[in-house]
MARLOFI-549239 format. One record per atom (N, C-alpha, C): x, y, z; atom name. Coordinates in steps of 0.02 Angstrom, whole numbers. Layout:
// residues N
[[X Y Z] "CA"]
...
This chain:
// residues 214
[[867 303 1719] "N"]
[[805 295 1681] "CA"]
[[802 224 1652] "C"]
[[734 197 1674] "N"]
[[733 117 1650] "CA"]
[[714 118 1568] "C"]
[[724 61 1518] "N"]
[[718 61 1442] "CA"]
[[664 61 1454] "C"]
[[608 36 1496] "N"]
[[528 57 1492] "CA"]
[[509 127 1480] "C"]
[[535 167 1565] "N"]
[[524 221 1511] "CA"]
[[558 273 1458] "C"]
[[613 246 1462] "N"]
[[652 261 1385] "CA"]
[[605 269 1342] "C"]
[[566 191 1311] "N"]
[[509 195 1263] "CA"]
[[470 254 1283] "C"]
[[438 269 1343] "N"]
[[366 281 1341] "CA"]
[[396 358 1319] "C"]
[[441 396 1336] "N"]
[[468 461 1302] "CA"]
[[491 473 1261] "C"]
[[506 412 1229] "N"]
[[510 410 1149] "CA"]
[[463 415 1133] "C"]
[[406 376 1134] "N"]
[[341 378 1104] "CA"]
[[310 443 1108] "C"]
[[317 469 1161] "N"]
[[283 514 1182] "CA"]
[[310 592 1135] "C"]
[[400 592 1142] "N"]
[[434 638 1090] "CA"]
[[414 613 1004] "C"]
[[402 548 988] "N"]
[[388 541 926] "CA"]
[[323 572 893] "C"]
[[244 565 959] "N"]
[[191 587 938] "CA"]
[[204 662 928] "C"]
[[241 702 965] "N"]
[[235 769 994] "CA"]
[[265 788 918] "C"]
[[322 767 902] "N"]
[[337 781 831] "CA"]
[[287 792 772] "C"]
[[272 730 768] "N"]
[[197 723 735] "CA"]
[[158 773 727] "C"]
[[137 759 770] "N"]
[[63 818 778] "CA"]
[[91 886 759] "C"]
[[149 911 805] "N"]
[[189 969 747] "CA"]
[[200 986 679] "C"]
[[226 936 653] "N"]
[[240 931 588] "CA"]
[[152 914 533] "C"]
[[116 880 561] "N"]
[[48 884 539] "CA"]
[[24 923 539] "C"]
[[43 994 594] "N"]
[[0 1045 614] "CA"]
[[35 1098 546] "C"]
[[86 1096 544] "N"]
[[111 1137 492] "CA"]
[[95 1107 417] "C"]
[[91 1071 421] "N"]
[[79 1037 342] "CA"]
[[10 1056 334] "C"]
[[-27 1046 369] "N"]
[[-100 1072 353] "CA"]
[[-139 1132 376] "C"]
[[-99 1178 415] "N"]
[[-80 1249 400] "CA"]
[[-70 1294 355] "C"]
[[-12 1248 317] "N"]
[[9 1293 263] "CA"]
[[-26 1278 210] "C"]
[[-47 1210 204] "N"]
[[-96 1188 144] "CA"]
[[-156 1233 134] "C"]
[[-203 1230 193] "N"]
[[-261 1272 195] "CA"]
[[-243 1357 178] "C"]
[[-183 1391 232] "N"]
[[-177 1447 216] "CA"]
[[-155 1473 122] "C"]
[[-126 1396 108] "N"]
[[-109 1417 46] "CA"]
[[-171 1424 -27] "C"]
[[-221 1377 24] "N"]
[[-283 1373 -37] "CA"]
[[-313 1414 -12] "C"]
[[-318 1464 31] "N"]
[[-348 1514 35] "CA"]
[[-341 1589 3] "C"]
[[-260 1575 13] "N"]
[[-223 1613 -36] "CA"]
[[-252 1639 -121] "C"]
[[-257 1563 -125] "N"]
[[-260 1542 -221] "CA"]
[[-316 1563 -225] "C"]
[[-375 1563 -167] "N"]
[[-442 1587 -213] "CA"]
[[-433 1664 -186] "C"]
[[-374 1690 -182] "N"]
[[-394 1759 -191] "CA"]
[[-332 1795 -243] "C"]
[[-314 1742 -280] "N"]
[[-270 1731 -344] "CA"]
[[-190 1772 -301] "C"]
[[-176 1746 -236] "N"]
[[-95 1760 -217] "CA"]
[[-73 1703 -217] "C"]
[[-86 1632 -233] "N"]
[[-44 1591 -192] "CA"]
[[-25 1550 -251] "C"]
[[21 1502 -236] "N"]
[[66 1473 -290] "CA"]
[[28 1386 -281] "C"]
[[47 1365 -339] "N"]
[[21 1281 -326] "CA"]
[[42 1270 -300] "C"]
[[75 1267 -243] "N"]
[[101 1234 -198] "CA"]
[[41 1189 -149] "C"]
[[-1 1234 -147] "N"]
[[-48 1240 -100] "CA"]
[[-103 1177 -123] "C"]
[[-99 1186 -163] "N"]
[[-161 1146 -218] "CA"]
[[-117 1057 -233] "C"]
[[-63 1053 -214] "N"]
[[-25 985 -223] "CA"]
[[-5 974 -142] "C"]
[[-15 1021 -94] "N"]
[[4 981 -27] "CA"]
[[-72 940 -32] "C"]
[[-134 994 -43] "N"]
[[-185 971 -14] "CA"]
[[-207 884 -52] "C"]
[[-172 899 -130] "N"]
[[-213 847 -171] "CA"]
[[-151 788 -140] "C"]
[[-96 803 -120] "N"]
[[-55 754 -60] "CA"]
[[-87 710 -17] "C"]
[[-128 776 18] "N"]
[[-164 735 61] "CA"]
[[-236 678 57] "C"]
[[-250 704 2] "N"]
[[-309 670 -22] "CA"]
[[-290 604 -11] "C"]
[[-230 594 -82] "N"]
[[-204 529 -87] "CA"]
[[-188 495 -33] "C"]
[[-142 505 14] "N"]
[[-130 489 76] "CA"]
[[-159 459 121] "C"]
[[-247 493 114] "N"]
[[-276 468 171] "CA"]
[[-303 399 108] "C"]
[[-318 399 56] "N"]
[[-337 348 36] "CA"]
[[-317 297 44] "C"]
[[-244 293 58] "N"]
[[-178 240 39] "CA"]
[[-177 205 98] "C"]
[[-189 270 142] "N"]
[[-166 274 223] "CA"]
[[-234 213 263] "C"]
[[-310 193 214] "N"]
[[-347 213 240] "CA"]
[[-361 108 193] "C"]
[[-315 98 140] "N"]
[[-320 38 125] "CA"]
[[-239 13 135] "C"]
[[-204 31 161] "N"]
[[-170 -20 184] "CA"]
[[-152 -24 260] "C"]
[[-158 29 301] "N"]
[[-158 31 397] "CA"]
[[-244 45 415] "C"]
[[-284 59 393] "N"]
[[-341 59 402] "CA"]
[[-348 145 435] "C"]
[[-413 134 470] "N"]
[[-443 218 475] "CA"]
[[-411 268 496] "C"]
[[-365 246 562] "N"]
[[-303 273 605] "CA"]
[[-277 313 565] "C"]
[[-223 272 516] "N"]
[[-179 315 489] "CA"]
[[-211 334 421] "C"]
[[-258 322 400] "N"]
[[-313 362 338] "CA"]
[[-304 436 361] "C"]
[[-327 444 434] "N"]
[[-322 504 454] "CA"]
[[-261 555 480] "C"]
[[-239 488 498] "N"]
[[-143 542 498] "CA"]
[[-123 553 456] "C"]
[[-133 519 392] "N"]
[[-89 534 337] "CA"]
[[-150 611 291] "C"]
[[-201 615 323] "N"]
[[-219 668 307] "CA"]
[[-148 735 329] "C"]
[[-156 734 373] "N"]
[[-130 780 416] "CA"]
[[-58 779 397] "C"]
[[-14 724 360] "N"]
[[62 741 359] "CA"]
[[82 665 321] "C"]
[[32 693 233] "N"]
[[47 628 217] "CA"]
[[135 600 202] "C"]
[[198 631 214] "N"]
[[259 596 208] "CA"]
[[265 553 263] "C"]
[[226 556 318] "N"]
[[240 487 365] "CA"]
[[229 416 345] "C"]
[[186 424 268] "N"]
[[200 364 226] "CA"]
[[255 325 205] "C"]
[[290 383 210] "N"]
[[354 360 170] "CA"]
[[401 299 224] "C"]
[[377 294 282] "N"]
[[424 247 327] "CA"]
[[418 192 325] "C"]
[[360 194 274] "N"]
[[330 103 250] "CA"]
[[363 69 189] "C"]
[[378 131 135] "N"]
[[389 100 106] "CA"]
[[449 52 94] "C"]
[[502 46 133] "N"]
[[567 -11 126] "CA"]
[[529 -80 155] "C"]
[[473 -92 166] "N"]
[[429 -148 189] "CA"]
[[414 -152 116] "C"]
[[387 -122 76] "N"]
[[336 -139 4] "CA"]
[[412 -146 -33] "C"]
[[451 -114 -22] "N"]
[[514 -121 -72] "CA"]
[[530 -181 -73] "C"]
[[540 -198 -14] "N"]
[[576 -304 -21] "CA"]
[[526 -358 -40] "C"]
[[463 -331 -61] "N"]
[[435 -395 -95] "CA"]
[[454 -389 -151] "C"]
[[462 -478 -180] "N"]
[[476 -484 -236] "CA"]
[[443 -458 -298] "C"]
[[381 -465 -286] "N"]
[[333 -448 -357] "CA"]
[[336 -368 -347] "C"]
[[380 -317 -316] "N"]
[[376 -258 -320] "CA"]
[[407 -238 -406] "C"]
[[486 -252 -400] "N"]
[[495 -227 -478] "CA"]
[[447 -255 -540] "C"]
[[435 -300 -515] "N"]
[[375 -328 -586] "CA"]
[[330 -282 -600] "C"]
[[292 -268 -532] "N"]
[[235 -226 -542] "CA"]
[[251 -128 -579] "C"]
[[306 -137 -560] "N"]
[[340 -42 -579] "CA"]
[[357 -47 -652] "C"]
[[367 -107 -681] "N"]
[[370 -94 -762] "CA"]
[[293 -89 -764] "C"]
[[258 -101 -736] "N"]
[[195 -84 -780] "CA"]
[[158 -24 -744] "C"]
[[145 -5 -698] "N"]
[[144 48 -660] "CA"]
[[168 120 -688] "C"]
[[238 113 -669] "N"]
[[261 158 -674] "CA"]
[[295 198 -744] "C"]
[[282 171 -798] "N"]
[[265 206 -862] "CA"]
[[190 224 -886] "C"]
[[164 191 -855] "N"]
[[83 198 -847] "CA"]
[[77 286 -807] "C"]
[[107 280 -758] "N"]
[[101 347 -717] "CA"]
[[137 411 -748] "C"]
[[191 405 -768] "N"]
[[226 434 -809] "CA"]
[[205 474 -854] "C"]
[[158 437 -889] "N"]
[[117 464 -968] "CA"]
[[81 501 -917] "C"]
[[14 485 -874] "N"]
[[-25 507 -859] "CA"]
[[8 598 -824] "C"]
[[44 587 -768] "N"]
[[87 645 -768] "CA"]
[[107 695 -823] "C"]
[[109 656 -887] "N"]
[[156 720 -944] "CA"]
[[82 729 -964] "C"]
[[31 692 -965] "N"]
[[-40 729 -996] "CA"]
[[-77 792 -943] "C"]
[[-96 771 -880] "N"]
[[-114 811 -850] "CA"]
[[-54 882 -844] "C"]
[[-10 886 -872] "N"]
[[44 942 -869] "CA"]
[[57 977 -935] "C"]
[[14 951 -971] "N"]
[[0 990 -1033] "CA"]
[[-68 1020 -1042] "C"]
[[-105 1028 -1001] "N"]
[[-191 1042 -1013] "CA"]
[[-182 1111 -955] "C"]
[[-195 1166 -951] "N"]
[[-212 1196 -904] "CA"]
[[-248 1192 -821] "C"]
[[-297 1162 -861] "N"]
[[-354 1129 -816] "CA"]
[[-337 1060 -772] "C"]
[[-315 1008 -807] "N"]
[[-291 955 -803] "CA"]
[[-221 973 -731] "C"]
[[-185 1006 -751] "N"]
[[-119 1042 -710] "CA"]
[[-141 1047 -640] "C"]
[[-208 1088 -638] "N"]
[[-230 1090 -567] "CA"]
[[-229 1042 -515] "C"]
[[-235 957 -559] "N"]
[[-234 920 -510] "CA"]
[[-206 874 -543] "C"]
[[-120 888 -565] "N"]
[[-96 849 -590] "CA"]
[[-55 792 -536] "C"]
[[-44 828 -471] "N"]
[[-14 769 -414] "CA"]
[[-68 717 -397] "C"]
[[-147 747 -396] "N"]
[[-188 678 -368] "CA"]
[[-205 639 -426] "C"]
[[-214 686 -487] "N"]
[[-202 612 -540] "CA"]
[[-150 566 -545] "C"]
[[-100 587 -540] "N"]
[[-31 566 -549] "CA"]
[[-28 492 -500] "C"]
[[-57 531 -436] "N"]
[[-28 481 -378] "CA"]
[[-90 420 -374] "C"]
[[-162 454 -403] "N"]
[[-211 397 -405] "CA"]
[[-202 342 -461] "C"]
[[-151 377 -534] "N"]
[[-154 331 -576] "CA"]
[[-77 274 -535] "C"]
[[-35 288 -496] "N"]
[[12 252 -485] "CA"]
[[-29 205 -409] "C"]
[[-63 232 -387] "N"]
[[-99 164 -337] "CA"]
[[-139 132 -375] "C"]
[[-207 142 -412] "N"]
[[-228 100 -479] "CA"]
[[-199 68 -490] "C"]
[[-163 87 -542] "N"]
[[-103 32 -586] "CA"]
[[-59 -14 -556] "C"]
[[-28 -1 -480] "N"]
[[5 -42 -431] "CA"]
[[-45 -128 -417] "C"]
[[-111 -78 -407] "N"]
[[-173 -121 -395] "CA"]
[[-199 -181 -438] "C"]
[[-184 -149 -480] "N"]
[[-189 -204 -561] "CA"]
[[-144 -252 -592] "C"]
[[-119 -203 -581] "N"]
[[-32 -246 -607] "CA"]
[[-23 -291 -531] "C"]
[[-35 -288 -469] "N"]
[[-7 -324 -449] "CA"]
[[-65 -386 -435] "C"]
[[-131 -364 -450] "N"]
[[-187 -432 -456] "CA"]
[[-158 -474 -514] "C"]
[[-154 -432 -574] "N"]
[[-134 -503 -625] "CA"]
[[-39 -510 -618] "C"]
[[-3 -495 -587] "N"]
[[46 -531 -590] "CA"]
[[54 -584 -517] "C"]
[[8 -561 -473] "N"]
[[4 -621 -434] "CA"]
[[-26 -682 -439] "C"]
[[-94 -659 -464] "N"]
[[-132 -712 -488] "CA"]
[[-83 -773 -552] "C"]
[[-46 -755 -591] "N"]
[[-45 -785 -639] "CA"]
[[33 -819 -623] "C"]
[[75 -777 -552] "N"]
[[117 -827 -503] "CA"]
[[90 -887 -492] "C"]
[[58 -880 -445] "N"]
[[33 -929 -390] "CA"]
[[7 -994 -442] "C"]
[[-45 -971 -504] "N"]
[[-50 -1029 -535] "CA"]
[[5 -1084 -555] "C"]
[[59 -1013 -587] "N"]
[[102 -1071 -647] "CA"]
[[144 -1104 -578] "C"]
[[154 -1065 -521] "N"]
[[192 -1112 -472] "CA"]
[[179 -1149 -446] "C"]
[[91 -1137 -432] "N"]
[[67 -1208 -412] "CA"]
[[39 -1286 -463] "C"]
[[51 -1248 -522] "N"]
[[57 -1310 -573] "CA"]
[[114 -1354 -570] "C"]
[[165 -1308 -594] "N"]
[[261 -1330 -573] "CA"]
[[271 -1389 -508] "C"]
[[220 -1372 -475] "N"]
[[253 -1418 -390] "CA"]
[[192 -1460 -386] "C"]
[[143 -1463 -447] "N"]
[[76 -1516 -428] "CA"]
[[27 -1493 -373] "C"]
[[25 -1417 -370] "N"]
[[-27 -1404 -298] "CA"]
[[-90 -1406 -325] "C"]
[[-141 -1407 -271] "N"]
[[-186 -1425 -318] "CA"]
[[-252 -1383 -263] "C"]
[[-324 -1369 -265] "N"]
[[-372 -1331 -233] "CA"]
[[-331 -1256 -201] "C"]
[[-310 -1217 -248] "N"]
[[-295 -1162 -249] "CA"]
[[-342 -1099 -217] "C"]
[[-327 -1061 -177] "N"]
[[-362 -1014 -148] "CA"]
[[-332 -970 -164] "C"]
[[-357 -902 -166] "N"]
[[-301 -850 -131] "CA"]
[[-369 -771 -118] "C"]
[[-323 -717 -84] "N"]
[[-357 -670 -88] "CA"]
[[-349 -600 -129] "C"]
[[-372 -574 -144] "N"]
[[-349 -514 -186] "CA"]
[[-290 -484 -176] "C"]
[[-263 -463 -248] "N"]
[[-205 -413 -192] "CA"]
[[-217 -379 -151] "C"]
[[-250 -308 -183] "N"]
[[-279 -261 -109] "CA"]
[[-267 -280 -50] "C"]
[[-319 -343 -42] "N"]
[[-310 -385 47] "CA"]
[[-245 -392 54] "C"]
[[-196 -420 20] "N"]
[[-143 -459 37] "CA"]
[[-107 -368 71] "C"]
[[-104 -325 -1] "N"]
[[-78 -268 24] "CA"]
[[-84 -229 132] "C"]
[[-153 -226 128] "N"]
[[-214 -208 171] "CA"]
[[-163 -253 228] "C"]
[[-150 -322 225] "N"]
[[-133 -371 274] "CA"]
[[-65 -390 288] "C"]
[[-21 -364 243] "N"]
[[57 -379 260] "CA"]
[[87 -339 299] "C"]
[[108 -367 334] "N"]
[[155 -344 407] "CA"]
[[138 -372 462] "C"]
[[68 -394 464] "N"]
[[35 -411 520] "CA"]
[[83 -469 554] "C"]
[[62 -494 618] "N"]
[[85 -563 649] "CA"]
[[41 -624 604] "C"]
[[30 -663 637] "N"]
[[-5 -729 604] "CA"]
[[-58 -738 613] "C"]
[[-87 -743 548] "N"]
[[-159 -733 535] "CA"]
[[-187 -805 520] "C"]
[[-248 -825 524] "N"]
[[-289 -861 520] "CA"]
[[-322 -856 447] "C"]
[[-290 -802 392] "N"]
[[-304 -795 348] "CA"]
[[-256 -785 281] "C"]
[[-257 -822 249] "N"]
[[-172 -805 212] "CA"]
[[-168 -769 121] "C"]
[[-135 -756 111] "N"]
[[-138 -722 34] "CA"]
[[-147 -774 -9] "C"]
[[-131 -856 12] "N"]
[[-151 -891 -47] "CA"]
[[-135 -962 -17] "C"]
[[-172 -1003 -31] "N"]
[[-174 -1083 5] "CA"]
[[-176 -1131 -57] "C"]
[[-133 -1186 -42] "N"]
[[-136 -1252 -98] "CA"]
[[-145 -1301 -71] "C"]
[[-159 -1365 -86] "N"]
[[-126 -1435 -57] "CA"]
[[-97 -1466 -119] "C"]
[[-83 -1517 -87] "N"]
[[-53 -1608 -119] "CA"]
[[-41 -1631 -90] "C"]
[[-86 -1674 -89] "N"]
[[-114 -1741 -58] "CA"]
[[-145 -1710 13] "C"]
[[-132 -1723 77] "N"]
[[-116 -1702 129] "CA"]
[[-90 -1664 157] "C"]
[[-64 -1606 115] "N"]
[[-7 -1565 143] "CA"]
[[-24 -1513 130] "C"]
[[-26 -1470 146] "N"]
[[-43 -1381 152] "CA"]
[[11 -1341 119] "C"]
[[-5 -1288 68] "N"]
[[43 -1250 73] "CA"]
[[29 -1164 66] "C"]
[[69 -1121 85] "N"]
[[22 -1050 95] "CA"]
[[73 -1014 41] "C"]
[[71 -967 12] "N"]
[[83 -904 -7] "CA"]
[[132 -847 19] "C"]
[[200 -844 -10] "N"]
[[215 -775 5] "CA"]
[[243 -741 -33] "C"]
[[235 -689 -27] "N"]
[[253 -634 -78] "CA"]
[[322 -607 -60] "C"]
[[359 -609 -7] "N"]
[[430 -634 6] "CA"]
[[460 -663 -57] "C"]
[[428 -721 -54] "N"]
[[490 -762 -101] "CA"]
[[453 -776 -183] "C"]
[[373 -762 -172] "N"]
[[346 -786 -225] "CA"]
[[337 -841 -251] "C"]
[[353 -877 -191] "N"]
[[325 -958 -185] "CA"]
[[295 -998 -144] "C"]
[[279 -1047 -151] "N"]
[[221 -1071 -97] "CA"]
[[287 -1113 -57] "C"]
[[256 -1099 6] "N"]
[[304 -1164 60] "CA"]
[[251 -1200 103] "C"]
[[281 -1257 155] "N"]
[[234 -1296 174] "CA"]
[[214 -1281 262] "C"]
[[160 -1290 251] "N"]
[[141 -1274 331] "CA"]
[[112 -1345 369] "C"]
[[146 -1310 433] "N"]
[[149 -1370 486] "CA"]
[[89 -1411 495] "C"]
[[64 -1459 518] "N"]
[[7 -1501 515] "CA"]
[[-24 -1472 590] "C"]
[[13 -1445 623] "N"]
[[-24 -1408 665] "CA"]
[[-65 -1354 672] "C"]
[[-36 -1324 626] "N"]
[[-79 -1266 603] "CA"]
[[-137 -1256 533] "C"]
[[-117 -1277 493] "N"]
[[-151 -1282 431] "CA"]
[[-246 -1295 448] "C"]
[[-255 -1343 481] "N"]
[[-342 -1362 496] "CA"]
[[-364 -1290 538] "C"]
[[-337 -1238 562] "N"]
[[-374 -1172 599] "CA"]
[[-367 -1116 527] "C"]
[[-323 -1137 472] "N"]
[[-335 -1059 424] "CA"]
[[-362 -1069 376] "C"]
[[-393 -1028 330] "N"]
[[-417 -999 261] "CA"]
[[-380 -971 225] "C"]
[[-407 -970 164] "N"]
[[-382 -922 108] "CA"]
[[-463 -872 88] "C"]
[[-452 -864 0] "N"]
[[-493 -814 -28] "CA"]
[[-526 -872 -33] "C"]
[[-568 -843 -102] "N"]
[[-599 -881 -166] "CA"]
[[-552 -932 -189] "C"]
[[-581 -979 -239] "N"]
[[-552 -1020 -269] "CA"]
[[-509 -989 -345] "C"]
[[-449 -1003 -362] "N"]
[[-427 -990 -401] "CA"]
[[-390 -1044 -449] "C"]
[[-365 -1028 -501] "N"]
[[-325 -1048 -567] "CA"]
[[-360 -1123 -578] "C"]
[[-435 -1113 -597] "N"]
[[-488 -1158 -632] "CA"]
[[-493 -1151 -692] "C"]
């Protein structure tokens, strides 16, 4: 057997998994909220589904519509992303503020009856929010003081969201954040959380956002 099609039966055993494991996850979700409105079934049912809510949201701003919709169907296939979001730098920054933020919100919706019902999609909407926020103003207010520090100067950049929405990709024509001095280009990464310099070959074909730290 050639490694060509090695892959293609991998791929092919990886979807087949999939779709299994989706088929049961949203099986048991539905059978379980069907359950609940005839007062047999346990929350269980009511936190796969509000799972999935979140999932496809997440699924749907950072891989786009594709996996919006897979992660309907079996939102833990999220989880293979996250050691990619783990190694950026501005990740622990953003989880002190995040993630006591989420915390509270969790111990409130778990004290209200009502509130309880949908205490996983609050929970999980207040920890993408707050990720969202916290990581607009702790990037934004990077990129300035670093591009003060090194003299950069016509500052661009694009929202987090986008940057989120856009990391992993190959090489874009569009970058999370652009400087100069004098003549010289420099782009944005959230890797290292500092600006480095780009080649004179490339710099005249890309963009950034809006203008920033005016």
């Amino acid at each position: 057997m050639t490694a060509a099609t090695g892959a293609v039966l991998f791929t092919l055993l990886w979807l087949v998994l999939a779709l299994v494991c989706g088929g049961l996850w949203t099986g048991f979700a539905i059978r379980g909220l069907i359950r609940m409105t005839k007062g047999k079934g346990g929350p269980w049912a009511s936190a796969m589904a509000q799972l999935s809510v979140v999932a496809m949201l997440v699924g749907l701003l950072r891989f786009g519509p594709t996996w919006g919709i897979g992660a309907v169907l079996f939102p833990p296939a999220l989880l293979l992303f996250l050691p990619g979001i783990a190694e950026l730098s501005i990740t622990p920054q953003i989880a002190l503020y995040a993630l006591p933020i989420t915390a509270a919100v969790l111990a409130l919706s778990l004290w209200h009856p009502i509130t309880r019902l949908f205490s996983v999609m609050l929970t999980c909407a207040t920890l993408v929010i707050s990720t969202l926020v916290a990581g607009e103003a702790i990037s934004a207010r990077a990129m300035c003081q670093t591009a003060a520090g090194q003299n950069l100067t016509n500052v661009t950049r694009h929202p987090f969201w986008w940057s989120i929405h856009n990391t992993g990709y190959d090489f874009q024509f569009q970058l999370h954040g652009l400087a100069t001095r004098g003549e010289d280009q420099f782009a944005w990464s959230y890797s290292e959380m500092d600006w480095y310099p780009l080649p004179d070959t490339i710099w005249p074909n890309i963009t950034s956002g809006e203008p920033a730290c005016e």
